[in-house]
C-alpha positions in Angstrom: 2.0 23.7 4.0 3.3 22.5 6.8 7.3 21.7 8.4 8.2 20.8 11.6 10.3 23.2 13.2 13.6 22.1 14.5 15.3 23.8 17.5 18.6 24.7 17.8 20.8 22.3 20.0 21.5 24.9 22.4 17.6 25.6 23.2 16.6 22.2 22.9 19.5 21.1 25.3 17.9 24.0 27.9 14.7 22.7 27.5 15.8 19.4 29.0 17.3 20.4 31.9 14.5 22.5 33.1 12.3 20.4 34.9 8.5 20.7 34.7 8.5 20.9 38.5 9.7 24.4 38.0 6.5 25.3 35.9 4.3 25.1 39.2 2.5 28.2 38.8 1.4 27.3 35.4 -0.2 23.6 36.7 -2.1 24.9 39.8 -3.4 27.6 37.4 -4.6 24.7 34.7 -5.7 22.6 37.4 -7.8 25.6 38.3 -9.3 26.4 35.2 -9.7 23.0 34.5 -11.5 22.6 37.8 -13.7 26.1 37.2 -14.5 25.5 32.8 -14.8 22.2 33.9 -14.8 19.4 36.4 -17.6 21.3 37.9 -19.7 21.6 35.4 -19.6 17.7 34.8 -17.2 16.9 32.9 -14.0 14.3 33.9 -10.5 14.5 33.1 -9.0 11.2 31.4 -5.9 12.3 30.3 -3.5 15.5 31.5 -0.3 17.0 30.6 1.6 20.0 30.7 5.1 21.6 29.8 5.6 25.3 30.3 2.9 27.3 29.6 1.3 24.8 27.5 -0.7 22.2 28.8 -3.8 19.6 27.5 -6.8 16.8 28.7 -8.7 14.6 27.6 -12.2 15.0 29.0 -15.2 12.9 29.1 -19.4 13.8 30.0 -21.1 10.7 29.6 -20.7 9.8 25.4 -19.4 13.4 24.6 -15.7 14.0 24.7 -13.9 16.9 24.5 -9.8 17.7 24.0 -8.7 21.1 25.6 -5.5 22.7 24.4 -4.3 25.8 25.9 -0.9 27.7 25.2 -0.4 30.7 26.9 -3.8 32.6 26.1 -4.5 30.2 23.1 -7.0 28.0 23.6 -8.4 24.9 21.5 -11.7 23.4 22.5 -12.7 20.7 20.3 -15.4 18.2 20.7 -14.9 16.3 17.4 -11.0 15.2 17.8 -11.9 12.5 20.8 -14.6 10.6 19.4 -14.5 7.9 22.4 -12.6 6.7 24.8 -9.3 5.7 24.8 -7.8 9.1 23.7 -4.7 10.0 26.3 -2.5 13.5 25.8 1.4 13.7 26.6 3.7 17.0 25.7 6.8 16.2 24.6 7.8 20.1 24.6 5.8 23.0 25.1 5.4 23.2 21.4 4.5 19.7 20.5 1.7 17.7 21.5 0.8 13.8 20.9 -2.7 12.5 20.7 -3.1 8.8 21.4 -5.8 6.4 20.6 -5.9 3.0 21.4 -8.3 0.0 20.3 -7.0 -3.1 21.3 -4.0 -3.9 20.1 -3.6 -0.9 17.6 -2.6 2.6 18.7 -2.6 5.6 16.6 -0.8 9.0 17.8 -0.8 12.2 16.4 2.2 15.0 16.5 0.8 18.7 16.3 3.3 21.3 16.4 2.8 25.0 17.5 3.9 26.7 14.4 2.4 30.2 13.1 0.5 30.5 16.5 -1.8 27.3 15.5 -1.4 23.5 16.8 -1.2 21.7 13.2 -0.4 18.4 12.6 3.0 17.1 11.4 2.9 13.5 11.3 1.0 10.1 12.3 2.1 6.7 13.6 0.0 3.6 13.9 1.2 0.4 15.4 -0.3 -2.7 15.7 0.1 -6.6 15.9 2.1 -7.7 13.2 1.0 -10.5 10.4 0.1 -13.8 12.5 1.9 -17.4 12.5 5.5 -15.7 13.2 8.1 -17.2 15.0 9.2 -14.5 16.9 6.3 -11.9 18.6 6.1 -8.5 15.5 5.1 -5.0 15.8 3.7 -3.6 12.8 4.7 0.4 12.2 3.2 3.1 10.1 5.2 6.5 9.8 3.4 9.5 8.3 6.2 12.1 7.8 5.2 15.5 7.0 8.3 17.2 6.7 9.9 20.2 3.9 6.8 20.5 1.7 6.3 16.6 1.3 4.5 13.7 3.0 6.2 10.7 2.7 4.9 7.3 4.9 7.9 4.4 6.8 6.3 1.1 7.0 8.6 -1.1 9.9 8.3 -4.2 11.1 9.9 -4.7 14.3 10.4 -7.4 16.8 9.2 -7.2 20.8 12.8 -5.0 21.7 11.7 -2.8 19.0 14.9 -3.7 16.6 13.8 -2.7 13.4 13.5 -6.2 10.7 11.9 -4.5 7.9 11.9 -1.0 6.3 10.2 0.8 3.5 9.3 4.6 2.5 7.2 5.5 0.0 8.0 8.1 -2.5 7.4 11.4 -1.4 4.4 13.6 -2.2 4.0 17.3 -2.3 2.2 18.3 0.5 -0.9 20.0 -0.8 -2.7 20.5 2.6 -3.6 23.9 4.1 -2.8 24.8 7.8 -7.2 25.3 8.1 -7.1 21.8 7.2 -4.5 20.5 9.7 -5.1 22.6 12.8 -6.1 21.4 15.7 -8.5 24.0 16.8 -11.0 22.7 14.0 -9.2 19.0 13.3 -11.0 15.6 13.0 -9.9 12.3 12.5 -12.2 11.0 10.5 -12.3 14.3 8.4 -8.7 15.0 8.2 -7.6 14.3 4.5 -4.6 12.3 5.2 -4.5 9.4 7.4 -1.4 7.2 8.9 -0.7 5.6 5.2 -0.5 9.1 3.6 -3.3 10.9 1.5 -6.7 9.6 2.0 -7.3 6.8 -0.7 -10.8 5.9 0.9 -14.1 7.3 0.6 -14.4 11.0 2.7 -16.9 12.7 -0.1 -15.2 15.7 -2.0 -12.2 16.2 0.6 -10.2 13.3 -1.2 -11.2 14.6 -4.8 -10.2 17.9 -3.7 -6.5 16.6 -2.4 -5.9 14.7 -5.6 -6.8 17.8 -7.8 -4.2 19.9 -5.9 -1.7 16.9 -6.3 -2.5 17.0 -9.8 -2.2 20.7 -10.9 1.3 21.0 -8.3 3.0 17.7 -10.0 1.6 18.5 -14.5 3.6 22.2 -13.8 6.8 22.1 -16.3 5.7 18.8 -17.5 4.4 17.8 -21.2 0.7 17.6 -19.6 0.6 21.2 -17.7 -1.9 22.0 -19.9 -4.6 18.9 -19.0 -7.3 19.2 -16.7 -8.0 16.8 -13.6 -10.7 14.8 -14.3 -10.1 12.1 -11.5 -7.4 10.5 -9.9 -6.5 7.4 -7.9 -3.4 7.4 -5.3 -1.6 3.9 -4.7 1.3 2.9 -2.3 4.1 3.8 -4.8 2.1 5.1 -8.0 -0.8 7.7 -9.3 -3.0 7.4 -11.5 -4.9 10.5 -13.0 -7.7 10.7 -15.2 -7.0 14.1 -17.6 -9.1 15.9 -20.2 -6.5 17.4 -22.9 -7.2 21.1 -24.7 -8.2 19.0 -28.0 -10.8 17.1 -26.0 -9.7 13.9 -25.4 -9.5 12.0 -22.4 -6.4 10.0 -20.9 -5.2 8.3 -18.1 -1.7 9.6 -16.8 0.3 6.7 -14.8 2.8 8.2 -12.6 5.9 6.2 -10.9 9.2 7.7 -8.6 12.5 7.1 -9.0 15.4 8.1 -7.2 17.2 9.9 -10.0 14.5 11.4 -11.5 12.0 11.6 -9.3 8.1 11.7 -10.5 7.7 10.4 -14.3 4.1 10.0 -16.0 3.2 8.1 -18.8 0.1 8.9 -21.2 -2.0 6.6 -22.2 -4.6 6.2 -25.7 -7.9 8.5 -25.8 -10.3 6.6 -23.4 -13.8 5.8 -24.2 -15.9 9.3 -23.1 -16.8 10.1 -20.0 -14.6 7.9 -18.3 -14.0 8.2 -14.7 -12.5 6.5 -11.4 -14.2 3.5 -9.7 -16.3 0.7 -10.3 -18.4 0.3 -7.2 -16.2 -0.7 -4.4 -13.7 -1.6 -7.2 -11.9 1.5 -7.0 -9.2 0.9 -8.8 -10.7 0.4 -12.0 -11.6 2.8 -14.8 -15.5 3.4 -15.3 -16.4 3.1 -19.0 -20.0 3.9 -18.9 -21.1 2.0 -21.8 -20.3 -1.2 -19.9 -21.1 -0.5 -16.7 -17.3 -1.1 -16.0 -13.6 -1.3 -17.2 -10.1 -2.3 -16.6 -7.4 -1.7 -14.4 -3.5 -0.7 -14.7 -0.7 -1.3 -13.4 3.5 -0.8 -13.8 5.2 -3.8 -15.2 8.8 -4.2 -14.0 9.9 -3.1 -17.3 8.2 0.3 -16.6 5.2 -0.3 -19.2 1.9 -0.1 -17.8 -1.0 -2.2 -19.0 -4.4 -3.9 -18.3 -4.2 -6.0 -14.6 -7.9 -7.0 -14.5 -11.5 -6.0 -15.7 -15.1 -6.1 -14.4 -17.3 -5.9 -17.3 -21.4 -5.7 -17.3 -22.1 -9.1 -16.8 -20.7 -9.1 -13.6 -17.6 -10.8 -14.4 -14.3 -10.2 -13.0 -11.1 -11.5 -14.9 -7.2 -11.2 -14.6 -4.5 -10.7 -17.1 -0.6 -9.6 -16.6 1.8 -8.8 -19.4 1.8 -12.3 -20.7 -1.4 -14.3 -19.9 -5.1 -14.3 -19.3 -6.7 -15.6 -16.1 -10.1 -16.0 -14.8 -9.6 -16.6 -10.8 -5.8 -14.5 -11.2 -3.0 -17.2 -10.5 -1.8 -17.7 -14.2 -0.2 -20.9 -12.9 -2.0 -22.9 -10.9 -5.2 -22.6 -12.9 -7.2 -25.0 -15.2 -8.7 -21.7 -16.7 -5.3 -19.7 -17.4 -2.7 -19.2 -20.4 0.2 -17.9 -21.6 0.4 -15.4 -24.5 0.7 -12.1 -26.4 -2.6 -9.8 -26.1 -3.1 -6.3 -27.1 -3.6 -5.0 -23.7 -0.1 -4.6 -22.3 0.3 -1.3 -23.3 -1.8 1.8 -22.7 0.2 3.9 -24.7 -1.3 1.7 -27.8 -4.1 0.1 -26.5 -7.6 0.3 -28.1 -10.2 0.6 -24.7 -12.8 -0.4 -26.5 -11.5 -3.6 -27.7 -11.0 -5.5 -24.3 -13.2 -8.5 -24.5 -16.1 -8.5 -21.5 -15.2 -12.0 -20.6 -12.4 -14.1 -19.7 -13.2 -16.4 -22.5 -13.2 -13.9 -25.0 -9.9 -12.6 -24.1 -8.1 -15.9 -23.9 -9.7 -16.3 -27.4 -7.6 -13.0 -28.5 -4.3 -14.6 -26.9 -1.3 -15.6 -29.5 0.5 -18.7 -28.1 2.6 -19.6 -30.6 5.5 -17.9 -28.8 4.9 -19.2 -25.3 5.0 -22.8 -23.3 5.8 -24.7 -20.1 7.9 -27.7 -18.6 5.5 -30.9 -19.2 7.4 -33.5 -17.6 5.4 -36.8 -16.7 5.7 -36.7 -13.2 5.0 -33.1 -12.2 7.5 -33.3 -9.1 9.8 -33.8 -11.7 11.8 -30.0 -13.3 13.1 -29.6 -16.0 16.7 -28.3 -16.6 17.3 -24.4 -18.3 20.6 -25.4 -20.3 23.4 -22.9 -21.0 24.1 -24.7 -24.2 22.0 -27.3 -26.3 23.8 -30.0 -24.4 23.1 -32.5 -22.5 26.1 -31.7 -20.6 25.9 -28.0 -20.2 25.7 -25.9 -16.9 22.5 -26.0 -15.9 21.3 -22.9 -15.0 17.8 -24.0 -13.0 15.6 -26.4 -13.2 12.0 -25.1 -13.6 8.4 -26.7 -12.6 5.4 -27.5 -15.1 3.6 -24.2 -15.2 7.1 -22.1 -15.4 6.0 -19.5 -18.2 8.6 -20.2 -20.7 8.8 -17.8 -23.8 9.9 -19.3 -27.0 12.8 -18.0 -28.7 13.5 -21.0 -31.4 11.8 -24.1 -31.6 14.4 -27.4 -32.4 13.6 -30.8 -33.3 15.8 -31.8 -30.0 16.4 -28.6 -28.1 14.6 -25.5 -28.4 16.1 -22.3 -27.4 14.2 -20.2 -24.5 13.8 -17.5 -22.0 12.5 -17.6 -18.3 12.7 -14.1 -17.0 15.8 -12.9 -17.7 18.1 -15.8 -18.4 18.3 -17.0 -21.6 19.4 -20.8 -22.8 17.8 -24.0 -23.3 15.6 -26.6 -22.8 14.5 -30.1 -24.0 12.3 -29.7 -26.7 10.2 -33.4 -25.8 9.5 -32.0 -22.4 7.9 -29.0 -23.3 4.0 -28.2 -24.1 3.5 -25.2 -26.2 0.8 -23.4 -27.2 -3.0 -24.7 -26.7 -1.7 -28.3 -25.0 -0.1 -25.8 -22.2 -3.7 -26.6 -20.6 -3.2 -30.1 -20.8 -0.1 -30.3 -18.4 0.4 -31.6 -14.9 0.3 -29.4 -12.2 1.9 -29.8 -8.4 0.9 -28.0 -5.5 2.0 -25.2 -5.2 6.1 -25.2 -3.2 7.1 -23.5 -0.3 5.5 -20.6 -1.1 5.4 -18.5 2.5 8.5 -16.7 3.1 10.5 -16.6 6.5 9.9 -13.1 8.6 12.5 -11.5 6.7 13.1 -12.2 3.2 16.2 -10.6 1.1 15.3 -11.3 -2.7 18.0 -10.5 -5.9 15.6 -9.5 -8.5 17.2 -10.2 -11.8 17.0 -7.8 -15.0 17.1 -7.9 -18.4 20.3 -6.6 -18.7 22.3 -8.9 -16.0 22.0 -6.3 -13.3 20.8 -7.7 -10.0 19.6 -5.6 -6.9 18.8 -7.1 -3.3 15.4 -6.0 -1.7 14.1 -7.5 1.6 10.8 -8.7 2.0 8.5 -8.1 5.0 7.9 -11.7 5.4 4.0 -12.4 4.7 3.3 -14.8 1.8 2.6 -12.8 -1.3 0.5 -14.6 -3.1 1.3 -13.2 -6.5 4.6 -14.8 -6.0 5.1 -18.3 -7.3 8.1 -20.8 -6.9 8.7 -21.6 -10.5 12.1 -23.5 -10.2 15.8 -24.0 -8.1 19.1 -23.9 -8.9 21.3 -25.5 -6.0 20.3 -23.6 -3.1 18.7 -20.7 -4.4 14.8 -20.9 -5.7 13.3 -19.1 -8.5 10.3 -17.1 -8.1 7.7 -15.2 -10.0 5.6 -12.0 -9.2 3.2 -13.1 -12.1 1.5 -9.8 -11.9 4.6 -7.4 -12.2 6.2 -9.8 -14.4 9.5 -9.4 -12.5 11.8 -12.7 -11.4 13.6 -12.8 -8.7 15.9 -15.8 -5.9 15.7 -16.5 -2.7 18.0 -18.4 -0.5 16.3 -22.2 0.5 16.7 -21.2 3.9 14.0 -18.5 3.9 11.2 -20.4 3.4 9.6 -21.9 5.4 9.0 -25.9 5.7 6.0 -27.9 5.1 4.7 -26.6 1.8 5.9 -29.3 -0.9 
């Protein structure tokens, strides 16, 4: 467990306005030892710093380097925290110490504290170039936050004065890491088991097994799976994923999301196929079902439900599906191979495992269309209006591209009565496809489909509610630009299933 410890004002304010010129006797005694353990031995300083009675460097002997911490008679001499060069040291206090590494245009610095007589770490930052083909110059930030018993990560995107355009946290974690782990004396950075986007979701043998375990067994106390056993696990941006045997002997997959008002909440899926685990090669977010040499993966739909996102079956081959369609390259919309319809694999609470189809082909074979179609006007420029009424002369309230996933609600002679995301009204029954002939319609290129640096989106609900998020900028490319109404566009994140508007003005030109 560790927490950053906070001075009081008062000491913090002294601590200011003593200058480290007053500390003489403490440098000309590190320079000495440095000089005497050291520089005569072979070895050169890069990088120095003191404060107090606590000073650090940086060393170098030909490709072996070498950080040296000392505090008071404390000291750290470790040869595996500077791996090459590039590695600088700066105190901040006499009880906080950065390490910097840079490569190119990325830096990563860590903070140790001097808490319980040990230098552990408290937190990481990475920066870096931001995405390319911006119109103003970006800094991309990373913020590891170790602070009260949880580790939490800030992603930033600022501009060249360092004015912060974009802002996200991830939900907070119980910090599960032991002081051995983060102290400095025997620390790592390629062995350390969290990294500058949180808890290690790459490769580092046992160490990230071990981490996800602990998350497991602090998170299942109190809760209506405190009695499963880890099995496996798989930590995402803003969910988890665990793999859980159950006292009677089944196996389940428990999908974990945050929320502000209730914090960590886990659903439980079917019984999985036996012996399932996490991974599927380098596709690591994927169950393994060994029968098939493969399986699917999950994800959280905007409605909350979690269900199949893609699977990799024996053969080899990779397919796509979201709540509502099946898609062999995974754009539901701009694909000659892709469909809309109801499956069986949109829920894990009730889905059969062993019943998703090895091949894209075979799934799409499972797909009911009946309820499902899209805008087929002649001229695929053309869109098609979403009436209020079954009027000619109602509000419109969009007008929606072929390819639009359109759910069918009640099919008219003249109008038929529909739902595109949330809003609910009416369309021209002659210039719809529905079911199969869906694959026969039109396409355009895709429109306007990169979003400005910053992008601030109303994502519309079910029940009328709307809530404003901003975007970081970057095309996403699971969202498509399905329709406009006046000045506002319509757009689909086809593999959340969640709608949402954006203003004209933040996209950019040139795309349609």
């Amino acid at each position: 467990m560790v927490r950053r410890i906070w001075l009081p004002f008062f000491i913090a304010w002294m601590l200011l306005i003593v200058p480290t010129a007053l500390a003489a006797n403490e440098a000309e005694d590190f320079e000495q030892f440095m000089n005497e353990r050291y520089v005569n031995k072979g070895w050169s300083a890069e990088s120095v710093t003191q404060w107090g009675d606590a000073a650090a460097a940086v060393l170098y002997q030909g490709d072996k380097g070498l950080l040296v911490v000392r505090k008071g008679e404390h000291l750290i001499e470790n040869t595996d925290a500077v791996l090459s060069s590039g590695y600088t040291v700066h105190m901040d206090t006499e009880d906080l110490l950065y390490l910097t590494v840079a490569d190119g245009k990325e830096t990563t610095t860590y903070d140790f504290y001097y808490v319980h007589n040990r230098w552990l770490l408290g937190g990481i930052r990475y920066t870096g170039q931001g995405p390319s083909e911006r119109d103003i110059p970006i800094i991309e930030e990373i913020l590891l936050n170790m602070l009260d018993d949880e580790i939490s990560t800030d992603y930033l995107l600022e501009d060249e004065n360092e004015n912060i355009l974009w802002r996200e946290t991830t939900p907070p974690l119980p910090d599960v890491l032991t002081e051995d782990e983060l102290d400095l004396a025997n620390w790592s950075p390629f062995t350390c088991p969290v990294y500058c986007t949180g808890y290690m979701d790459r490769d580092l043998g046992d160490s990230s097994d071990i981490v996800r375990k602990r998350l497991f067994d602090r998170m299942k106390t109190g809760t209506f799976f405190a009695d499963d056993a880890y099995v496996d696990g798989l930590i995402n941006r803003d969910t988890l994923q665990f793999i859980a045997d159950k006292p009677n002997g089944s196996r389940v997959l428990l999908c974990g999301s945050f929320a502000e008002d209730t914090g960590w909440q886990f659903v439980e899926s079917s019984p999985l196929p036996a012996g399932t685990t996490m991974g599927v090669e380098n596709f690591t977010s994927n169950l393994y079902f060994p029968t098939i040499y493969g399986g699917p993966s999950v994800q959280r739909f905007a409605d909350g439900i979690w269900g199949v996102s893609s699977m990799i079956s024996s053969p080899g081959e990779l397919y796509f599906m979201g709540q509502n369609w099946i898609s062999l390259d995974g754009n539901p919309v701009w694909s000659e191979y892709s469909c809309y319809g109801e499956h069986p694999w949109s829920d894990i609470t009730a889905i059969d495992w062993n019943s998703i189809p090895l091949t894209a082909a075979e799934a799409q074979g499972q797909l009911d269309l009946g309820s499902w179609a899209t805008p087929n006007s002649s001229n695929p420029e053309d869109r098609l209006h979403l009436r209020e009424k079954a009027e000619k002369g109602s509000r419109s309230l969009g007008k929606f591209y072929n390819g639009a996933p359109v759910k069918v609600l009640k099919r008219g002679q003249e109008w038929t009565k529909v739902q595109i995301g949330p809003m609910t009204g009416y369309m021209m029954t002659k210039y719809l496809a529905f079911g199969s002939d869906m694959k026969k319609v039109k396409l355009a290129v895709p429109y306007k489909d990169t979003l400005h640096l910053t992008t601030a989106v109303t994502w519309l609900t079910a029940e009328g509610n709307t809530h404003t998020q901003i975007l970081p900028g970057e095309r996403i490319p699971s969202h498509i630009l399905i329709g406009i109404h006046e000045d506002l566009w319509f757009f689909w994140d086809y593999m959340s299933n969640s709608f949402g508007q954006i203003q004209d003005s933040d996209l950019w030109d040139g795309n349609g």
